[in-house]
N, C-alpha and C positions, 0 to 999 in steps of 0.2 A: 559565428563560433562553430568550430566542428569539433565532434564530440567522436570518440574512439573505440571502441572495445578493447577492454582490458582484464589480462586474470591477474589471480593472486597465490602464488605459492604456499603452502601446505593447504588448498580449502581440500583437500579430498580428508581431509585429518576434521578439518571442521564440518565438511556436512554430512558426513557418517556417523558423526557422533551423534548417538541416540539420544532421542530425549526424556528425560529423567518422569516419570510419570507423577514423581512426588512434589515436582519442584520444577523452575525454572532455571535452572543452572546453566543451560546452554542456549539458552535464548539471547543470541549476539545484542538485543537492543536493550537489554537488560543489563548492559556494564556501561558503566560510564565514558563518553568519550571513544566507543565505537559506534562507524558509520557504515550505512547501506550506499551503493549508490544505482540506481537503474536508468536508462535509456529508454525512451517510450518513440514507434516508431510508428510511421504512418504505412496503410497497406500494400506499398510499395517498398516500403525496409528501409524508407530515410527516416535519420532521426531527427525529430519534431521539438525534443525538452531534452532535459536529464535531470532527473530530481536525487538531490543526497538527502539522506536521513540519518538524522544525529544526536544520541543520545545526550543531554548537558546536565542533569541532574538522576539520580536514583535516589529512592526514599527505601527503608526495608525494614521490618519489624516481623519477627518470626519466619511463619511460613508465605509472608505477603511481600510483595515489591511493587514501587511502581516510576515510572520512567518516566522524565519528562524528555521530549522531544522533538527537535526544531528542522522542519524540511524546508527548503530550500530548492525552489525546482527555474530552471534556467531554459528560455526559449533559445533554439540553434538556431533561428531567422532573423532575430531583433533583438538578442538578449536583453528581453524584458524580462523581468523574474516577480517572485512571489514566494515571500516566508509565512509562517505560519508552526505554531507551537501546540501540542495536543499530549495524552497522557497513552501510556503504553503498562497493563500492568496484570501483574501472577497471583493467584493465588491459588497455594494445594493444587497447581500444577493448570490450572483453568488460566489462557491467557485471556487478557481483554483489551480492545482496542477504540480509542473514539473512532466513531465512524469517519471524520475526516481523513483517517488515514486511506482509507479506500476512494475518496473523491481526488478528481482533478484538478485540482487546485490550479491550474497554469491555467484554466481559462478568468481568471481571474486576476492574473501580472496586469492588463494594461489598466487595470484600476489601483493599482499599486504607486496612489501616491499620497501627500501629506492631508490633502484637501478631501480625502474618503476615509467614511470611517466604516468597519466591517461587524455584521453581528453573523455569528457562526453559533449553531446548534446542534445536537444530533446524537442519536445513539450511541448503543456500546456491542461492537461484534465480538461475541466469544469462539474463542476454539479452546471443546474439550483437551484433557491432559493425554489422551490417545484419541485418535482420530480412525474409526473405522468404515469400511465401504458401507455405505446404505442411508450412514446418520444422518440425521436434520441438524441443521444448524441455523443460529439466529438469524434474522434479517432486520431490517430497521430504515431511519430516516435519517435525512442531512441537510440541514436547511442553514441558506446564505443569502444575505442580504451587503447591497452597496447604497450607503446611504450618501448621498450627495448636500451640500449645504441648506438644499430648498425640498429636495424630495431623495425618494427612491430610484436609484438608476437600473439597480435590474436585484430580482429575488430567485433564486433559486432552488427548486426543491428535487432531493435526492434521491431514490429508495431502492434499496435491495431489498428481492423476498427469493424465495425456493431454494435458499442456497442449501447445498447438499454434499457430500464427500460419494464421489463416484465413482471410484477407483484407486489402483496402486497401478503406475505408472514408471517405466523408464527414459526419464527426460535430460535428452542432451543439448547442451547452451554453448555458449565458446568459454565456458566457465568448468564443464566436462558433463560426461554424466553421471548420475545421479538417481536413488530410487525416490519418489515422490507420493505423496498422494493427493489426487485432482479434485478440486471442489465445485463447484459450477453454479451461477445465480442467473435471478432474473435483473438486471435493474433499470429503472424511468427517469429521467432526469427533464424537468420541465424549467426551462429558462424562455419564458414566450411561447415558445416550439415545444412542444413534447418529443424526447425521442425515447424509444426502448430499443431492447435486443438484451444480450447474455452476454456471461465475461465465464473463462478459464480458467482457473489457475494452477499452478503445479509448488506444490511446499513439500519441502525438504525433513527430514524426520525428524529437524528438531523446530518445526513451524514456521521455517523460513522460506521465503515468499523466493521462487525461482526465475518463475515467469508466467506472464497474463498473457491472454486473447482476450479482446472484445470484437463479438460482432454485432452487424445490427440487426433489425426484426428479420431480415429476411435471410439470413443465417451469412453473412457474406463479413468476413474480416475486415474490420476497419482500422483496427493498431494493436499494437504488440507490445508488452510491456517486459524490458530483460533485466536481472542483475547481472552488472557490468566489473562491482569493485566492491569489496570488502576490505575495512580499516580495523583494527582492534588496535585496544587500547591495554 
């Protein structure tokens, strides 16, 4: 499967629109039946997956809301894939997110079948309702298990710590540009092998996620994570 880059007319309407500090009103994952879709690319610029994210349910009660959410991430070598559902949700302007949303879930499509059953665990990553250069922000844990009929086939554990807002940034995509502000972590992901290193990211003024860098310990790029396509509903 070959996967594209694609823009979407009026986003300069969308990703300029500031975000409300009182509320989440412009948080695209926030309405029903709008989708993300991103490209993850290896460090070379081929693309490896494409994962959509899509909102299917909102729940909302005053100044709360919260999203249910089904990603769907597709390999471009073997489209093997791998769903998985998590909660996305506002309050008084504080988003929060299962920490799965930040895992990679594609390394876990070729166990994607009837005969596995999955236990998934994990934190909750907030971003304040304004995001300034300097702040802390949470880190946490993401733990994944494949349970096979007799045993465990492989465990997973996840963890971002140091993450921080390090900037106001001007980032252009094939999507255009755009002012951002950059967040930066540390994360470990132990599957057998330990590996660490740091991830990038550039979010848009109303907390939407642009585009990732991950490198590894020794500061060297290993993939690229871009939004490619915006759906609203």
């Amino acid at each position: 499967m070959k996967f594209t880059k694609s823009t979407l007319s009026l986003l300069f309407l969308v990703f300029t629109t500031h975000f409300n500090a009182q509320n989440c009103e412009n948080a695209l994952l926030l309405k029903e039946g709008n989708a993300l879709t991103y490209n993850t690319y290896n460090k070379k610029g081929k693309a490896i997956y494409q994962t959509t994210v899509t909102t299917t349910f909102l729940d909302t009660e005053n100044d709360w809301s919260q999203a249910t959410v089904n990603s769907t991430v597709i390999s471009t070598s073997n489209e093997d894939s791998f769903d998985t559902t998590y909660k996305i949700s506002c309050e008084n302007g504080m988003m929060s997110y299962e920490m799965i949303h930040f895992f990679e879930t594609a390394i876990l499509s070729k166990y994607n079948a009837l005969d596995f059953v999955f236990e998934m665990d994990g934190d909750i990553l907030e971003f304040p309702s304004q995001l300034e250069v300097g702040q802390d922000l949470n880190g946490g844990t993401f733990t994944a298990a494949v349970e096979g009929q007799t045993k465990t086939l492989i465990k997973i554990i996840f963890e971002i710590s140091q993450r921080k807002v390090v900037d106001n940034e001007m980032k252009t995509t094939n999507m255009g540009t755009f002012e951002c502000k950059k967040i930066t972590y540390n994360y470990s992901n132990q599957a057998g092998i330990k590996t660490e290193g740091t991830v990038s990211e550039w979010y848009t003024n109303d907390k939407l996620l642009l585009r990732a860098e991950k490198y590894n310990r020794k500061g060297k790029i290993i993939a690229i994570k871009e939004l490619v396509n915006i759906t609203k509903k």
